[in-house]
C-alpha positions in Angstrom: 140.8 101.1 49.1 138.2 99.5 46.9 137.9 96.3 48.8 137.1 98.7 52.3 134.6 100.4 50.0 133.8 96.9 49.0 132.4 95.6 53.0 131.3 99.0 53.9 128.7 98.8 51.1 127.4 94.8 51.9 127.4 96.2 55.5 125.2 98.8 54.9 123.1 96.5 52.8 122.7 94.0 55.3 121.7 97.0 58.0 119.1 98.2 55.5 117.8 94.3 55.5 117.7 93.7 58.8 115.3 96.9 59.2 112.7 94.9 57.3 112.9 91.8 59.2 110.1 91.1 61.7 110.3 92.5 65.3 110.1 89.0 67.1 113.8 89.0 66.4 113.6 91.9 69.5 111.8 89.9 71.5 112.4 88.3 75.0 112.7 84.4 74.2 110.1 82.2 74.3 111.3 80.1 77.5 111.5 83.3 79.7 107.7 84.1 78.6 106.6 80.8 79.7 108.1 80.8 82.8 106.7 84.3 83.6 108.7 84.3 86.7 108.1 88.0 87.7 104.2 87.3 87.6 102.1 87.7 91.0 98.4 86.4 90.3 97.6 83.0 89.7 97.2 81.9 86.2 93.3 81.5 85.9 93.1 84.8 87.1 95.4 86.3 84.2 93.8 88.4 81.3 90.9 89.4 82.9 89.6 93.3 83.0 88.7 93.8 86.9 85.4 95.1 87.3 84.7 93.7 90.8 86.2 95.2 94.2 86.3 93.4 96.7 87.7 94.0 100.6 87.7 92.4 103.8 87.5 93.6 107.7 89.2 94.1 109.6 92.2 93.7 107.7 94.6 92.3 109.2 92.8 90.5 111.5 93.7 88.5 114.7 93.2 85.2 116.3 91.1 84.4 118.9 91.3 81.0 121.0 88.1 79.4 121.4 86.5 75.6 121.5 90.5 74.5 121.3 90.8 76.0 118.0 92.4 79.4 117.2 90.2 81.4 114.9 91.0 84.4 112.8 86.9 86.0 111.4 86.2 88.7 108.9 83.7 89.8 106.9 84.0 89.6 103.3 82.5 91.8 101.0 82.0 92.4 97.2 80.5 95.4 94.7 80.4 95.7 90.7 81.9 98.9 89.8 81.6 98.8 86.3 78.2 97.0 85.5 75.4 94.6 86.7 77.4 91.3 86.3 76.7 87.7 86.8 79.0 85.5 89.6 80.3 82.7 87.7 82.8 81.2 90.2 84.4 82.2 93.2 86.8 80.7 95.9 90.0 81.4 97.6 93.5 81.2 97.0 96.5 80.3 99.9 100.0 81.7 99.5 102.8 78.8 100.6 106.7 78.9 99.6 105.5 77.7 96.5 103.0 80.3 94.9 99.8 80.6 95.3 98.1 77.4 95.9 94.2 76.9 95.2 92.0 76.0 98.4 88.4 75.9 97.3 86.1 77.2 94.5 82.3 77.9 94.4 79.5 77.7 92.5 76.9 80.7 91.8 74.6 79.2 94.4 76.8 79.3 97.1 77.6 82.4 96.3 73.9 83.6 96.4 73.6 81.9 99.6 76.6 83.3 101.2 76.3 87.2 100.1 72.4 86.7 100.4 73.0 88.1 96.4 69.6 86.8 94.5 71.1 84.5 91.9 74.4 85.6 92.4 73.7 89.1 90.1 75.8 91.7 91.7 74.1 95.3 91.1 76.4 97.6 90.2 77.4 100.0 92.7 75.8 97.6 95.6 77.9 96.1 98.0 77.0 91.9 98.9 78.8 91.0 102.1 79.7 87.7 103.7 79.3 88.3 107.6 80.9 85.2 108.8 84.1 84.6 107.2 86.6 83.1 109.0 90.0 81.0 109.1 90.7 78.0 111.7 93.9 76.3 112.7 95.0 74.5 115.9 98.4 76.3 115.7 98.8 80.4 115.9 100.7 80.3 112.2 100.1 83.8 110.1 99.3 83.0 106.6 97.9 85.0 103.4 94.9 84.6 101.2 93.3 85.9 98.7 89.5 85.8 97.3 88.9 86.0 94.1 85.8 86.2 92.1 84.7 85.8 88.4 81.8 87.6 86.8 80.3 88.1 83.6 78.3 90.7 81.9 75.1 90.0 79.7 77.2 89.4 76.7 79.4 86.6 78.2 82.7 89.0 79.0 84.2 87.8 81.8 85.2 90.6 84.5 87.1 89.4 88.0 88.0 90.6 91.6 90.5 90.0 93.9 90.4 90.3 97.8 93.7 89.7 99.9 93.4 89.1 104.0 96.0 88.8 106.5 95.9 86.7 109.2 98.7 87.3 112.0 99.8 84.7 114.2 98.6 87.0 116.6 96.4 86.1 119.9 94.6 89.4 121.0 94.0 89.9 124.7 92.7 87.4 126.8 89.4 87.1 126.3 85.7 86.3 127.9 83.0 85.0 127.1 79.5 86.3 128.4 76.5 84.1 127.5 72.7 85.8 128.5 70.1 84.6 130.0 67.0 83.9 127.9 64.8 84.3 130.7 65.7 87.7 132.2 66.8 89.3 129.4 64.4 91.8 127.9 63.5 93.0 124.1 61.1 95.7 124.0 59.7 97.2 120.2 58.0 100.7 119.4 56.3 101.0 115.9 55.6 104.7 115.1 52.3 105.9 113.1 53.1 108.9 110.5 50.2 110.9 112.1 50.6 112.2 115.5 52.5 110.8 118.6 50.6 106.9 118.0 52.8 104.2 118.6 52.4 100.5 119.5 55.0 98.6 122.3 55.3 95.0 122.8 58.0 92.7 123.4 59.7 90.0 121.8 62.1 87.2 123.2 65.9 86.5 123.2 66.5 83.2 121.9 70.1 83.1 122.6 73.3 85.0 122.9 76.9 85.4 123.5 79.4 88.3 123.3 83.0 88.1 123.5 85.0 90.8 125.6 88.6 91.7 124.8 90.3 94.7 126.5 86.6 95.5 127.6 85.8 95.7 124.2 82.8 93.6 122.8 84.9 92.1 120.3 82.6 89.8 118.4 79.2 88.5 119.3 75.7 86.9 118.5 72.3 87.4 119.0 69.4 86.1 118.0 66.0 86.9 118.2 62.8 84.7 118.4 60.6 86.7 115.8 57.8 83.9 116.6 57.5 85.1 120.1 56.7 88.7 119.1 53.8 90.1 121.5 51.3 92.0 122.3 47.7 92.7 124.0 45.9 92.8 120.5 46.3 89.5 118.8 45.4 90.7 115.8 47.9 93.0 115.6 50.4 90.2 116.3 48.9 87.6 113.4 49.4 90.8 111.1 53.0 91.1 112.4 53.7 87.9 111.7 52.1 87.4 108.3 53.8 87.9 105.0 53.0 92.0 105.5 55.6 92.1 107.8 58.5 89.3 109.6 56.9 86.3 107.8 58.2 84.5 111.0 57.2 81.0 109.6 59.9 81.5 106.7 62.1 83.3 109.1 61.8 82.8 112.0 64.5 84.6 113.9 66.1 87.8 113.3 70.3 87.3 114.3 72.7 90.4 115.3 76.8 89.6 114.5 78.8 92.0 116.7 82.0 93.0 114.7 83.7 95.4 116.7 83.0 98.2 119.5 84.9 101.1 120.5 84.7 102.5 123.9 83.0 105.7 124.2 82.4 107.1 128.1 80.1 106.3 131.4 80.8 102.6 130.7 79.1 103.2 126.7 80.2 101.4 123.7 79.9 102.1 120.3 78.9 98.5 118.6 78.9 97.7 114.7 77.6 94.0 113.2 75.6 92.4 110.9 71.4 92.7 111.4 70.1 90.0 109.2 65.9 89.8 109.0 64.5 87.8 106.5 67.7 86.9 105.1 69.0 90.4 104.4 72.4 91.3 105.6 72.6 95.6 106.6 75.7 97.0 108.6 74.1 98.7 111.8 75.7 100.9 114.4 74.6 101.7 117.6 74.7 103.0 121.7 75.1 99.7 123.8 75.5 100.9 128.3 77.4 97.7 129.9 77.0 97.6 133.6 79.5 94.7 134.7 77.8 92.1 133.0 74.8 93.0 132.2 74.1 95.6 128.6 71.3 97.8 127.5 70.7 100.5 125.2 68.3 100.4 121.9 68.6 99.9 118.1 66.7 102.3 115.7 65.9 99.8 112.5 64.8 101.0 109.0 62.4 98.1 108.8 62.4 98.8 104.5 66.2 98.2 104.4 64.8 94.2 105.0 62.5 94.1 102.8 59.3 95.0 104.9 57.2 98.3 103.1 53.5 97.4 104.4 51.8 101.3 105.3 55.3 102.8 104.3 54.6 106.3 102.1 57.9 105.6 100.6 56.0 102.7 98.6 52.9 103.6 98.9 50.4 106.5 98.5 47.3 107.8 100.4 47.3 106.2 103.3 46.4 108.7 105.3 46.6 108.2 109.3 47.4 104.2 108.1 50.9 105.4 107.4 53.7 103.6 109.7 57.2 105.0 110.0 59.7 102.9 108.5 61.6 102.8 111.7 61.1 101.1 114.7 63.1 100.5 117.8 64.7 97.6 119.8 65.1 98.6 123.1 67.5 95.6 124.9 68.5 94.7 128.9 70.5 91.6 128.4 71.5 90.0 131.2 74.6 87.3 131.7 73.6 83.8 132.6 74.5 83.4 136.4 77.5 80.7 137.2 76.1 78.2 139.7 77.8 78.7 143.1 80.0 76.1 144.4 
């Protein structure tokens, strides 16, 4: 009996002991942890706080056949949610059977170039978009990517984003391409004065443009605008239009619409979203566009401050009396195809 009162007493010794012993003992072993198995992002992107969002559209998003290539285009876009930060590096990431496999990184200059984002500083709360993302193969294969970006804020902590895209092996609908006629196509813009029922008309020329039609859908398109032909009877209203006051049409000297999608409305009217970039600014724009086989009118309404151009606006300016000009101005648009030569 004393001997049993003998073990139970080391045993109860040795549980108190163990009790002070250091918790690693609990611990998943070492090896495990450094395979992390069970882990989804890439390494370099591990331990970082996210403070950048980022998206894609449309998502997932379709191939189209074109030049001999199959091509699968997005837009990319990015916004700071938690404070101004600094772009350090970006690129994107490819999933194979292996993981995730790195396919390119950027610099902060590319990135400024790209996102038109002034020395890569992303404002928080504003959103920085690449229009003209895009994938290319020569075979329909689906595959999965990510985007990822890497920030920091003014005292050096780093902050990252992630962006996944799928791309379906997909084709959509057979598709067509209209090109437009540089000659009879037609641009016609209104300026409006604050005061009264003034306005100013003139017209500017197409310098060259292409839609693409799926399921009578414009499903992507370009068109761009030759902001050095802008005219009208005064010619010192069109030096002024073309100085630094407003297009500053030696610097920039086109203005380029990138049709992202349409939906069909009714009596042959489509509602078109792209890209309207002037003077290197990127803003989303939605608008009316009538197609009549091929052949498509309708106008744009433009806040001409969203690029950048404030000369006579009151929203910058004060007592200008009947100087004042309305931010917006229109675009009204015929654009005509580009006849096939008979055979």
């Amino acid at each position: 009996m004393k001997t049993n009162l003998k073990f139970i007493a080391l045993g109860l010794l040795f549980i108190s002991l163990c009790s002070f012993l250091p918790n690693s003992v609990n611990q998943v072993p070492l090896k495990i942890q450094n395979n992390e198995p069970n882990r989804l992002l890439p390494e370099k992107l591990r331990g970082i706080d996210y403070g950048i969002q980022g998206s894609h559209f449309p998502n997932p998003t379709y191939a189209t056949f074109e030049d001999g290539m199959y091509v699968w285009k997005h837009d990319t876009s990015v916004t700071a949610t938690t404070e101004d930060l600094q772009i350090v590096e970006y690129g994107s990431y490819v999933y194979t059977d292996k993981g995730w496999y790195l396919r390119v990184t950027y610099d902060v200059k590319m990135f400024a170039e790209t996102y038109n984002c002034k020395n890569g500083m992303l404002k928080k709360g504003k959103t920085y978009t690449d229009p003209s993302s895009w994938r290319r193969s020569e075979k329909l294969v689906s595959g999965d990517a990510m985007w990822f970006y890497i920030a920091k804020n003014k005292e050096g902590k780093l902050y990252k984003g992630t962006a996944l895209i799928e791309t379906e092996a997909k084709l959509v609908a057979e598709n067509k391409t209209i090109n437009f006629d540089t000659k009879t196509s037609s641009i016609k813009w209104t300026g409006y004065g604050e005061v009264g029922n003034y306005s100013l008309t003139g017209k500017v020329n197409l310098k060259s443009g292409s839609v693409i039609i799926v399921d009578d859908k414009v499903a992507s398109g370009t068109i761009v605008i030759d902001l050095k032909s802008i005219n009208h009877s005064q010619s010192s209203l069109v030096d002024h239009l073309k100085s630094k006051d407003f297009f500053e049409v030696t610097k920039y000297p086109t203005a380029t619409l990138k049709i992202t999608k349409s939906k069909i409305l009714k009596n042959n009217e489509l509602e078109v979203t792209g890209n309207l970039i002037i003077k290197k600014t990127t803003k989303i724009i939605t608008f009316i566009m009538t197609r009549e086989n091929d052949t498509f009118s309708g106008k744009i309404t433009i806040d001409r401050t969203d690029f950048g151009v404030q000369y006579g606006s009151k929203s910058f300016f004060d007592n200008l009396g009947d100087q004042a000009i309305k931010n917006n101005f229109d675009l009204e648009f015929r654009l005509i195809a580009t006849k096939k030569p008979s055979r």
